[in-house]
C-alpha positions, -999 to +999 in steps of 0.1 A: +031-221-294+039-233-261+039-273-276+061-263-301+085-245-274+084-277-256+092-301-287+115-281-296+135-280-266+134-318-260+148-325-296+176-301-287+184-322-257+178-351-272+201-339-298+226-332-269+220-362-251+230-381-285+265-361-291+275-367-255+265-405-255+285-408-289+311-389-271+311-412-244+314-443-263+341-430-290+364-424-254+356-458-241+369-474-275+399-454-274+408-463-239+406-497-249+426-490-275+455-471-259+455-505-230+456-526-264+487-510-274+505-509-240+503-544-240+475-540-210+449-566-214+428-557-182+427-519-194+415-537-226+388-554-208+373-525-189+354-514-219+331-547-213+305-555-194+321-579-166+290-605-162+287-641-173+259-627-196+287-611-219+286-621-252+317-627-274+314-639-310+344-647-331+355-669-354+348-698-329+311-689-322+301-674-291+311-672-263+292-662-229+309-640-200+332-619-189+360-641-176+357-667-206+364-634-230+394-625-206+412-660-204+403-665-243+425-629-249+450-637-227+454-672-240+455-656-281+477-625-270+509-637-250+528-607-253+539-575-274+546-592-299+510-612-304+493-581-294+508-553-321+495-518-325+454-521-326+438-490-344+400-487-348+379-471-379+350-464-360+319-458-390+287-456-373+277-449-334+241-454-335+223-441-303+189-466-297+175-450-269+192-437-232+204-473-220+214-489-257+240-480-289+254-500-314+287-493-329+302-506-364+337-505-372+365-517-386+397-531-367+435-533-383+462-552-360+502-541-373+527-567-363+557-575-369+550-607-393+507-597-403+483-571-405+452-586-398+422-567-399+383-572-402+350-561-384+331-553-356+296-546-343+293-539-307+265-536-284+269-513-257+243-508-226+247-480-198+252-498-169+249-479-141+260-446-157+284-461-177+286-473-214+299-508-215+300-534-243+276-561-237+275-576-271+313-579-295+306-595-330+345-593-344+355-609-375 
């Protein structure tokens, strides 16, 4: 009786654990988002992990660290008018264990003059109490 008592209650913290982490990553995303649409590229960059082990891939391959993934944005998005309105379709947060997650979504860019859209699977680690993308695969 007492085992079961005790299974029980991790799986209900475990359970809890999960909802908060998924909680925690959905708010990151859509602070990145909101500095996406502001036109605020560092807000934008926040959400990643800032460390020349950073990995970017895009349609030019990958790419390694922080700073390479900053001056590759800023050289892509010059202004409001590059940068649009950015909303995200996230469709799975997957929890691995207490330091790991991997999100898949889907990414839509409104401009003026396109709509480009396409994929994304992110890494994320929790790096010193914080969720923080280690890993973008965008397409």
């Amino acid at each position: 009786m007492k085992t079961t008592f005790l299974f029980c209650l991790m799986l209900l913290l475990a359970t809890f654990s999960s909802a908060q982490d998924k909680k925690a990553i959905t708010n990151l995303l859509e602070k990145q988002r909101l500095a996406w649409n502001r036109g605020d590229l560092e807000g934008y960059m926040s959400g990643y992990w800032k460390s020349d082990s950073l990995l970017f891939v895009g349609k030019d391959g990958p790419k390694f660290g922080w700073k390479t993934t900053w001056d590759n944005y800023k050289k892509t998005y010059l202004g409001e008018d590059s940068m649009g309105t950015l909303t995200f379709n996230i469709l799975q947060i997957n929890i691995i264990d207490i330091k790991n997650a991997f999100v898949l979504g889907a990414w839509n860019l409104k401009r003026e003059k396109d709509e480009p859209k396409g994929f994304f699977t992110l890494w994320l680690r929790r790096i010193r109490g914080e969720w923080k993308i280690v890993c973008d695969h965008t397409s």
